[in-house]
Structures are given as structure tokens and as C-alpha cells.
C-alpha positions as a Markdown table, in Angstrom:
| # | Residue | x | y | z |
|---|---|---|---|---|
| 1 | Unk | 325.0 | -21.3 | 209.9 |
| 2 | Unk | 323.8 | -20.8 | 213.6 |
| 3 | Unk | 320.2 | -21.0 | 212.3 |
| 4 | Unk | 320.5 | -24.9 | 211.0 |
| 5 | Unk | 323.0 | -25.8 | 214.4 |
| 6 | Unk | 320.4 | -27.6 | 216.2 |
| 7 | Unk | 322.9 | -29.8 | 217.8 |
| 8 | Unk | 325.1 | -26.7 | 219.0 |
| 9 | Unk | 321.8 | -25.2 | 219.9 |
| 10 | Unk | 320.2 | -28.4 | 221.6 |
| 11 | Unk | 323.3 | -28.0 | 223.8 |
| 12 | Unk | 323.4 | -24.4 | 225.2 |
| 13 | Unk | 326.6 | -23.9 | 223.0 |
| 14 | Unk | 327.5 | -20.4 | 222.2 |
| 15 | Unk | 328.9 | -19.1 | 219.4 |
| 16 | Unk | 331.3 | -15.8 | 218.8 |
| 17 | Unk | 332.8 | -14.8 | 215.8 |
| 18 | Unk | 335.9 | -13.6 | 216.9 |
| 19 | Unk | 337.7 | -12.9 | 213.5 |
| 20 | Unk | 337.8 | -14.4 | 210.1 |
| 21 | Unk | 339.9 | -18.2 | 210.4 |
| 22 | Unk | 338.9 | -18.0 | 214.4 |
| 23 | Unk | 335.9 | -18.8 | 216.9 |
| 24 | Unk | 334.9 | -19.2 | 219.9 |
| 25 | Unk | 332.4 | -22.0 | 221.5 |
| 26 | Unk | 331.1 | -21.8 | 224.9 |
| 27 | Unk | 329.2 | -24.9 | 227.0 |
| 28 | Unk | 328.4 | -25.7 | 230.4 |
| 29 | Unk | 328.8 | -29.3 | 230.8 |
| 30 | Unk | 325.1 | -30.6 | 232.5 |
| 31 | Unk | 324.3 | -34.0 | 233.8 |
| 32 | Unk | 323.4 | -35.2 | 230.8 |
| 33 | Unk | 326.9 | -35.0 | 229.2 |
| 34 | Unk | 328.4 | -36.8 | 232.3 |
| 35 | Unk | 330.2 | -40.4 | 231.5 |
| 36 | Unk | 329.9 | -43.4 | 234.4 |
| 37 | Unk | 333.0 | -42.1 | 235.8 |
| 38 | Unk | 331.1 | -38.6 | 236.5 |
| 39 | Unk | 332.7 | -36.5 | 234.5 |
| 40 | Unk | 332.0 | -34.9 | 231.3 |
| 41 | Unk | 331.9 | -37.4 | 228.4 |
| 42 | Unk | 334.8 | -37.3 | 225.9 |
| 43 | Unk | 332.6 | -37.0 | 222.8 |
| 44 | Unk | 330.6 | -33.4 | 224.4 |
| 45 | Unk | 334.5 | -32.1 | 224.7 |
| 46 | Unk | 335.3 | -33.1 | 221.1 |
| 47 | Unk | 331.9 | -31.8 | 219.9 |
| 48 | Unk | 332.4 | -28.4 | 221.1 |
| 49 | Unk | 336.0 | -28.5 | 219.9 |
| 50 | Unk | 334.9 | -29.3 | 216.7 |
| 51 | Unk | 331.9 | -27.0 | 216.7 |
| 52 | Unk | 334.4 | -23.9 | 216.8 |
| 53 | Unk | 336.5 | -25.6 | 214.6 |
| 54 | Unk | 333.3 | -25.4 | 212.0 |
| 55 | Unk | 333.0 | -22.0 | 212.7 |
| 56 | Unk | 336.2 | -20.9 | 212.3 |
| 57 | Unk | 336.8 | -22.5 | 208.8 |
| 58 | Unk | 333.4 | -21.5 | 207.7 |
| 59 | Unk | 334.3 | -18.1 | 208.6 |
| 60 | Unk | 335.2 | -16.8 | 204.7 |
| 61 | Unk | 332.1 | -17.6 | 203.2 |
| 62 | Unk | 332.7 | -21.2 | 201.0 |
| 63 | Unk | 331.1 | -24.4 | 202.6 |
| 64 | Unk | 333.8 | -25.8 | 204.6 |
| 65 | Unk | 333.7 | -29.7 | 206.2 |
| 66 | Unk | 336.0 | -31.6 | 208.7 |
| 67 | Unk | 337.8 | -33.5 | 206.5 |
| 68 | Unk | 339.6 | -35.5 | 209.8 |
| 69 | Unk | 340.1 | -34.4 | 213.3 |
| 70 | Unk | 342.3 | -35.3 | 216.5 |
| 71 | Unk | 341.8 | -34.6 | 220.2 |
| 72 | Unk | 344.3 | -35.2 | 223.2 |
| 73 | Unk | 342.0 | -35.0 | 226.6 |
| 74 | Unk | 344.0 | -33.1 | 229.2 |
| 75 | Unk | 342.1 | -33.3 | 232.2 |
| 76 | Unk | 338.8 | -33.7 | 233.2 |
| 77 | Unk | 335.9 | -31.4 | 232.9 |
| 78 | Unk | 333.0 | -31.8 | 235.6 |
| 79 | Unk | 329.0 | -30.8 | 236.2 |
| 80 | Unk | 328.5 | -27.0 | 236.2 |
| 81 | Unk | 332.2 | -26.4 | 234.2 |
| 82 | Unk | 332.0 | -23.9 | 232.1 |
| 83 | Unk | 334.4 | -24.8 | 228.8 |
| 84 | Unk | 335.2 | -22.6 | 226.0 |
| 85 | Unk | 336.9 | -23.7 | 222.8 |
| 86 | Unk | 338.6 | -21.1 | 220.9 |
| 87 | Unk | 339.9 | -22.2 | 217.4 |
| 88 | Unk | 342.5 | -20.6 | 215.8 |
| 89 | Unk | 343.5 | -21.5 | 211.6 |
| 90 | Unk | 347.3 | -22.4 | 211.0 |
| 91 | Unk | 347.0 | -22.4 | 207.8 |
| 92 | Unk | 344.9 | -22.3 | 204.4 |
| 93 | Unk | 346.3 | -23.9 | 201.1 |
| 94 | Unk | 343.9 | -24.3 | 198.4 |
| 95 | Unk | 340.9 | -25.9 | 199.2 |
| 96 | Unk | 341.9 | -27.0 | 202.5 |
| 97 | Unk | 342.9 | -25.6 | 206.1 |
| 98 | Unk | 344.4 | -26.6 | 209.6 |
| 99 | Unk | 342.6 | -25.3 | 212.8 |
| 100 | Unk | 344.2 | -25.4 | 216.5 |
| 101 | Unk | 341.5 | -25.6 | 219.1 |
| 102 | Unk | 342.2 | -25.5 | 223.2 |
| 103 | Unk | 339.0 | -26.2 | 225.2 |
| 104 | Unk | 339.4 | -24.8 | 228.8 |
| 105 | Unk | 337.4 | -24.3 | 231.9 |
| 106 | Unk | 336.7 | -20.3 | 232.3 |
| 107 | Unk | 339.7 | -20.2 | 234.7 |
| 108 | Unk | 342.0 | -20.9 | 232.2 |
| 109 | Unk | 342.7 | -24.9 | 233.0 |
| 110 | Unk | 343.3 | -26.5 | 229.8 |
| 111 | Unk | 341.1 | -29.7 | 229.5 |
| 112 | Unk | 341.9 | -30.8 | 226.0 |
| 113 | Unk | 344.0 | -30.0 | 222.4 |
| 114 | Unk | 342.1 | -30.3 | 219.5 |
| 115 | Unk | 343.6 | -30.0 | 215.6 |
| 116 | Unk | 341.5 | -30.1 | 212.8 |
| 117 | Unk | 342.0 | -30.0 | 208.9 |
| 118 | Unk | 338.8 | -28.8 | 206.8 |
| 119 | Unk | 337.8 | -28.8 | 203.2 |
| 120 | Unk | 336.1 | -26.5 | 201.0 |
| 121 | Unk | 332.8 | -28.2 | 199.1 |
């Protein structure tokens, strides 16, 4: 899946595939991703939430989507942070799934809450 990422791959995230139903997503926010207020722009702290999220459900093989996702910003991430996203599944019924995903800095300082609900193609 890595292969086709060019967005995760465009920006510097990492991917590990810590278990099956689980990921983690590593980033270091640059200027680029910085918002007028000069920190790191929401949407880069959703997108690498929602990056191991994709990893995480796409873990056990089938084609797996976002079917809807939610995040609740914590604090802010600034230039040079380091943030790393580690989704975790609740639960799998059927076709569809619910992933957990805390995005911190690498000293542990949570900077958002992310849960997502996926669905198998």
C-alpha cells in the first residue's frame, strides 16, 4: 500500500506496522504545514491521524476505506515537532471497524484524539 502513498510519501510520513488492527505514523511538521498562526495546520494533524488509521484497518488484507472520521485538537504542534500517530482498532463487526488514534509529540504530549470507522470494499 506504501508503494501508491504518494501523499504519505510526499510528506516524510513513516509507516510501521506494529500488529494486525494497529499502526504507527511518524511526521515532522516543516514550514510548509504551518497555519497563519505558526503552528502546524489542523488538516497535516488529521492527515497523519488518518494515515495510520488506513494502515491499521488495512492491516488484514481486504480493501478497507474511511467511511467517516472525527478529530478533537489538543494542543498545538510547532516547526521541527516530531508527531507520531499510533492507531489502535476497537472493534470489527462485519464489514466495518472503529480505530482510536492519539497523535503526540515524541515526548509524549498529546496534541490531538482521532476516532475513525472504516469499511471493507
Amino acid at each position: 500500500m506504501y508503494d501508491r502513498d504518494h501523499a504519505s510519501k510526499a510528506l516524510g510520513i513513516v509507516i510501521q506496522q506494529d500488529e494486525p488492527g494497529a499502526a504507527t505514523a511518524t511526521m515532522t511538521v516543516t514550514e510548509q504545514m504551518l497555519n497563519g498562526h505558526g503552528i502546524a495546520h489542523g488538516g497535516y494533524v488529521f492527515l497523519l491521524a488518518d494515515t495510520a488509521f488506513a494502515y491499521a484497518c488495512n492491516s488484514y488484507g481486504p480493501v478497507t476505506v474511511a467511511q467517516s472520521g472525527q478529530v478533537t485538537f489538543l494542543r498545538p504542534a510547532a516547526l521541527g515537532d516530531e508527531l507520531v500517530a499510533r492507531a489502535t482498532e476497537r472493534g470489527r463487526f462485519g464489514r466495518n471497524g472503529i480505530y482510536d488514534v492519539t497523535v503526540t509529540r515524541t515526548d509524549g504530549v498529546v496534541i490531538a484524539e482521532f476516532r475513525g470507522q472504516s469499511r471493507q470494499t
